[in-house]
N, C-alpha and C positions, 0 to 999 in steps of 0.2 A: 504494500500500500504506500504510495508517494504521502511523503509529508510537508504540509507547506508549513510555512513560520509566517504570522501575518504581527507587524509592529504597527501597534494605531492607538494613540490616546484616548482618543472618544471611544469609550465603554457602547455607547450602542451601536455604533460601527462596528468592532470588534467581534460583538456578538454575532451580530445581521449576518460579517461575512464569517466568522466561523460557523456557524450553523448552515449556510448554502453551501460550503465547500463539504462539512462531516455529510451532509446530505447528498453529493455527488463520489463520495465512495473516499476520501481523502483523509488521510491523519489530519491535524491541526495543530502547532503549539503557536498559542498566544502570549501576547506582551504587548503591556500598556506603558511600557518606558524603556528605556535606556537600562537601569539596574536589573529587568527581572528577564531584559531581552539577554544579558550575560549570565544569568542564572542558567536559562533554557537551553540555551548553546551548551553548555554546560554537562548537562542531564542528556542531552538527543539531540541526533543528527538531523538535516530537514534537505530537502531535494528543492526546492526555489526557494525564496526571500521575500514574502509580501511588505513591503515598507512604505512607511508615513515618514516624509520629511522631514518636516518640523513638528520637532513634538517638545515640550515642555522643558526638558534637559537636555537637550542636544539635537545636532543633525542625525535621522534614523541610519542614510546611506553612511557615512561617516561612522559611525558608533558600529555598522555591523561590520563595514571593509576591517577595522581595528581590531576584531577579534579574531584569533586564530582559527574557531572554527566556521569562519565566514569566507574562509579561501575555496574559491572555484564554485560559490555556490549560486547560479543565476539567481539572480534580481529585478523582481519588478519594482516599479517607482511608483506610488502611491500621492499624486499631488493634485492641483486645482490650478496648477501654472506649468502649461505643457512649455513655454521656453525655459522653462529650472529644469524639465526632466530632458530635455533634447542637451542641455548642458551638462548632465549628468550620464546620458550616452555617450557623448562625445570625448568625456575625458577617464569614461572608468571605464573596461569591456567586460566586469563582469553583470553592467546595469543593461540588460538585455529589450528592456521593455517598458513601458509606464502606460498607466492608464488614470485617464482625469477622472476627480470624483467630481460629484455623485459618481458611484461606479455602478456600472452595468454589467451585472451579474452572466450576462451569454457572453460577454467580452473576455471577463474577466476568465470564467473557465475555456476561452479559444485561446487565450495566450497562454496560460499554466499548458493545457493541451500540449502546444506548439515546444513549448521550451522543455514540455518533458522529451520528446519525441527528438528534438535536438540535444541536448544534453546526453541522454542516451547512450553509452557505450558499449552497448551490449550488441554482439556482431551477430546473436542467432537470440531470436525471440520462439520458446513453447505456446505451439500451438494446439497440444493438449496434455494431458492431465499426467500422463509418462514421458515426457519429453521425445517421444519418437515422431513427432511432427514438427517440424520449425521452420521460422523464415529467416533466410539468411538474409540479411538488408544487406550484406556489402554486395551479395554476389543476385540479388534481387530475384530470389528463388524459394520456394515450399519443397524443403526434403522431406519426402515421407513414405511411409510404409508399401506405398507400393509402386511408385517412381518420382524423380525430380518435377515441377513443373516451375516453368520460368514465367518472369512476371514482367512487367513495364516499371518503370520510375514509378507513374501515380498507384497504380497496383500496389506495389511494396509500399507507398508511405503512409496508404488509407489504411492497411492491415494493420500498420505500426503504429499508427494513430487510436487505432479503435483496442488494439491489444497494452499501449503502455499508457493512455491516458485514463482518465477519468473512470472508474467500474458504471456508472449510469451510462446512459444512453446520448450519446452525443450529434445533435442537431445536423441536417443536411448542410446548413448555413456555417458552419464552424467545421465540418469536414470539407466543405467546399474550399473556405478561407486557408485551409491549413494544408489541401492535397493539390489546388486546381490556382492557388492564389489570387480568388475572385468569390466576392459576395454569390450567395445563392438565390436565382431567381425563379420565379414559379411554374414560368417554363421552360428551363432549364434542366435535364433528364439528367446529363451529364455525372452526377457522384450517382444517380441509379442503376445507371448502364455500369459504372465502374464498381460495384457494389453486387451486380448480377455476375461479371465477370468473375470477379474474386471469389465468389461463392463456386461457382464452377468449377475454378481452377483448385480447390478446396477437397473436393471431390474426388476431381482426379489426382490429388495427391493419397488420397484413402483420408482423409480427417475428417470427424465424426462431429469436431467444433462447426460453429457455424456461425454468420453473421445476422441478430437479429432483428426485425424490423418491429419498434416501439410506437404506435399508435399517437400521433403530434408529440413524437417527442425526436425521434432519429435511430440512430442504429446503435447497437451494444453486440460488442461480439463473446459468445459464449461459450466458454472453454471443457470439453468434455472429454 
């Protein structure tokens, strides 16, 4: 289970997003300062950096680069002034991202999405429950039990997408964003067609997983 670390002053922010993110399948460690964000670093590891800027005792981005357990770990920017976060791109590489608040909650889980799926070094992702099904992303292929089938760029990174992000269901609109690098429009077929394909190609590897279609909500792929 991916763990995010979200740093935010405001106590009802904090809440709001931790409870959307425990609700899309995600660890959570919270921090309302500077002191209990070195605490938590402390106790647990976290796979992205949700961060609030300015907060009370200090800069959030600054306060987490300074801690040892904050090397290499992507960071979103959490602010209300998108030219501080594009300054804050620009001179630090591990600030991968920001999103202006009010924050919007389908945003906010396309980019965690995105940066897991980049971040990621794992060269063969299990595609079921014994590891004898897997997708090799370097070599853009599903080894399995009863032959290789090879796959296209967008093929491998929707599987990669839908296997290392989020466990809910994730939106046409935010697979679109993150496989096709283009909003989702309503007549646009495009992630169904590549969604049909994948599933096929699935088959013919012999795997019993599957990708499942979630009723207005998107796809989740289910690992058996």
């Amino acid at each position: 289970m991916p763990r995010i670390l979200i740093l935010e002053d405001d106590s009802l922010t904090l809440a709001l997003l931790s409870g959307f993110l425990e609700d899309q399948g995600f660890g959570v460690v919270k921090a309302e300062n500077i002191a209990t964000l070195y605490v938590e670093l402390e106790k647990q590891s976290v796979d992205i950096a949700l961060l609030d800027v300015c907060l009370p005792d200090g800069n959030g981005i600054e306060a987490f680069l300074q801690s040892p357990h904050g090397a290499n770990i992507p960071i979103i920017c959490m602010t209300s002034n998108a030219t501080e976060a594009r300054a804050w791109q620009d001179q630090e590489t591990l600030v991968k991202d920001y999103i202006i608040k009010p924050i919007n909650e389908e945003v906010l889980l396309d980019r965690i999405n995105r940066l897991l799926v980049e971040a990621s070094s794992v060269a063969q992702i299990a595609l079921d429950t014994q590891g004898k099904i897997n997708l090799d992303r370097k070599l853009e292929k599903i080894s399995g039990t009863t032959k290789e089938v090879n796959l296209t760029g967008a093929e491998s990174n929707l599987l990669a997408c839908l296997c290392l992000g989020s466990s809910q269901p994730i939106s046409r609109n935010n697979l679109s964003l993150d496989v096709l690098g283009r909003a989702y429009q309503s007549e646009d077929r495009s992630i169904d067609v590549l969604i049909g394909r994948v599933r096929q190609k699935l088959k013919r590897a012999g795997s019993a997983s599957q990708i499942v279609a979630v009723r207005n909500k998107g796809y989740r792929f289910e690992i058996l």
